[in-house]
Structures are given as structure tokens and as C-alpha cells.
C-alpha positions as CSV (number, residue, x, y, z in Angstrom):
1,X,110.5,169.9,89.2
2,X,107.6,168.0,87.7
3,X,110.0,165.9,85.8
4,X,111.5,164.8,89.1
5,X,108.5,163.4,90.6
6,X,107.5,161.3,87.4
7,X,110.9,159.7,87.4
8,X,111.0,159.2,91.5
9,X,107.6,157.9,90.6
10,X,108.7,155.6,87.7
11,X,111.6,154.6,90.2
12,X,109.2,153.7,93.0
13,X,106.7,151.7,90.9
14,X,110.1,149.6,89.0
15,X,111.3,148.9,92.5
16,X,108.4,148.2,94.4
17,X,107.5,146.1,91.5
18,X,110.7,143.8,91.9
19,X,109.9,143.4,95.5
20,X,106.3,142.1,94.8
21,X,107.5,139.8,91.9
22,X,111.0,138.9,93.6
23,X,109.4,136.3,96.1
24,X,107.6,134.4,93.3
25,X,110.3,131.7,94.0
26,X,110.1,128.3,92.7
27,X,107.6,126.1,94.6
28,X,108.8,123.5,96.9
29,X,107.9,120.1,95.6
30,X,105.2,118.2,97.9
31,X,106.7,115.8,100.7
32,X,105.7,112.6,102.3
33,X,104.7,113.5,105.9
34,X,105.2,111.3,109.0
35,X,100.8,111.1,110.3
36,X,101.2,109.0,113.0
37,X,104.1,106.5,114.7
38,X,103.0,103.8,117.2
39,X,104.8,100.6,118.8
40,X,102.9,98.7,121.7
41,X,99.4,100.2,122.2
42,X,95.7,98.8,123.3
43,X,93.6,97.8,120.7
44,X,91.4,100.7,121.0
45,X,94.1,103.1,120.4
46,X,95.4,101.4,117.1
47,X,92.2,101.3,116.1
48,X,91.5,105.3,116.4
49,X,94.8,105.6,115.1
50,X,93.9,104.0,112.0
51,X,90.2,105.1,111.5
52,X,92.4,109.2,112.1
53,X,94.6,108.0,109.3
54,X,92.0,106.8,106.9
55,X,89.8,109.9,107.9
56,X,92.8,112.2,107.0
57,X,93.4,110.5,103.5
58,X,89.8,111.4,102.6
59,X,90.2,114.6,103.0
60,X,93.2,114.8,101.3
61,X,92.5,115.0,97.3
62,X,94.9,112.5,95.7
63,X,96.8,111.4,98.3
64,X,98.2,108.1,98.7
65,X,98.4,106.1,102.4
66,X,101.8,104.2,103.1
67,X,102.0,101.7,106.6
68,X,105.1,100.4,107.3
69,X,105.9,98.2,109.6
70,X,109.3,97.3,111.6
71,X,110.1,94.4,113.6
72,X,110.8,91.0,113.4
73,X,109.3,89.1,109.7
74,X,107.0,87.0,112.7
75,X,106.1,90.6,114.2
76,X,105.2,92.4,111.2
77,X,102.8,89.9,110.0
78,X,101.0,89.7,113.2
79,X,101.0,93.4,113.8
80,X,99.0,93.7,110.3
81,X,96.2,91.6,110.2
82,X,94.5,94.1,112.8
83,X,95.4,97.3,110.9
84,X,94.1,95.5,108.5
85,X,90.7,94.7,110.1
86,X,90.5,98.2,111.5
87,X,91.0,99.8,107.9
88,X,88.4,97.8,106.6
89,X,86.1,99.1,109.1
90,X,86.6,102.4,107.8
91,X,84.6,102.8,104.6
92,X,88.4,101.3,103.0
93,X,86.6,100.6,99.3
94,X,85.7,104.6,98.8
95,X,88.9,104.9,96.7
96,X,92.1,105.5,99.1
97,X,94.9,104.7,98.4
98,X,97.2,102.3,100.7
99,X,100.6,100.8,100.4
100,X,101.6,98.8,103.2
101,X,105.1,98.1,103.3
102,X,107.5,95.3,105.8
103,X,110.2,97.2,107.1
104,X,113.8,95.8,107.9
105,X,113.9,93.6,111.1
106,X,114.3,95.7,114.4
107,X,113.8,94.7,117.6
108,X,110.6,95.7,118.8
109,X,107.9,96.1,116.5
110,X,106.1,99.6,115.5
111,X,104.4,101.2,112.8
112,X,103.9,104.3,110.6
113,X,101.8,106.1,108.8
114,X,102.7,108.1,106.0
115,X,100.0,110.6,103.9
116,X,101.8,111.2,100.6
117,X,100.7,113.9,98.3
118,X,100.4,113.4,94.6
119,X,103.8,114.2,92.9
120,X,106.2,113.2,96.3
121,X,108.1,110.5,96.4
122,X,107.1,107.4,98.4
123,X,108.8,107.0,102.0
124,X,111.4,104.9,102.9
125,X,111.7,102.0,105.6
């Protein structure tokens, strides 16, 4: 009877065992993620968009910034200068990263902002 119990026991522990260590899966590689999308807004709301943005990437160890811009070649250099302005009135030389990147031409012009953790790939316009 004894004998029983130590192999039930034996049994249990093995299979309980592969359950616990069974859902150590490979880990899912890190992903750019889509922070914040904007076309035609007041100036006071790109600018809290952008200070959120460069607030986030502080906080985020490693992390790289990407802005890219869509619209028209006329479009996207206008809508940068004050991203530009508002990033650098953030603090923007405490060691963040930031790509900014012209999208293909679209109609109307609008911007995103990516947060990309060390080892993802960059995003693509």
C-alpha cells in the first residue's frame, strides 16, 4: 500500500512539474508600438502631444522615439518645425532618442509617434 502512495506521489510531483515548466515558452520579441496619431490639431494639443511623447521615452529605459510624418513633401516640412520646437522644449538633450522620418505623400498631412524598445525593429511609413 505504501508503495502506492510513493509512486502516485512521484506521479503527481513529475506531472505537476511539467505543467509549471511547460509554459516557460519562448519570449515574444519586443514590438514598436503606435504612442500617439494626430492630423489637424491646435497648437496646444500638438504641443501636449509631444511633451506625453518625450515624457514616455524617459521613462522608458533604452527606448528609441520615431515621428513620422505623411503628407505632401511641402506639408511634412511645415508640420515639423513645430514638433520640432515643442521637443526642444522638453528637456530634448537628456539622452532620447528620436528618428524623425518623411512619410510617402498622402493627401492630408498627419503624424505618428512610435516608442520602440531596444531589440524591435524600427516602424515603417
Amino acid at each position: 500500500m505504501r508503495s502506492k502512495w510513493i509512486v502516485l506521489t512521484i506521479a503527481l510531483l513529475m506531472g505537476s512539474g511539467a505543467v509549471a515548466f511547460g509554459q516557460d515558452g519562448a519570449k515574444a520579441e519586443p514590438k514598436a508600438y503606435n504612442f500617439a496619431e494626430f492630423g489637424g490639431v491646435t497648437a496646444k494639443e500638438r504641443t501636449k502631444k509631444v511633451e506625453s511623447f518625450h515624457n514616455a521615452l524617459k521613462r522608458w529605459d533604452g527606448a528609441q522615439g520615431v515621428i513620422i510624418n505623411y503628407g505632401t513633401a511641402r506639408a511634412i516640412s511645415t508640420r515639423r518645425e513645430p514638433i520640432l520646437k515643442d521637443w526642444l522644449g522638453c528637456d530634448a538633450f537628456n539622452g532620447v532618442r528620436l528618428t524623425w522620418v518623411d512619410g510617402p505623400p498622402e493627401p492630408k498631412v498627419r503624424t505618428v509617434f512610435w516608442i520602440v524598445p531596444v531589440g524591435a525593429d524600427l516602424p515603417k511609413p
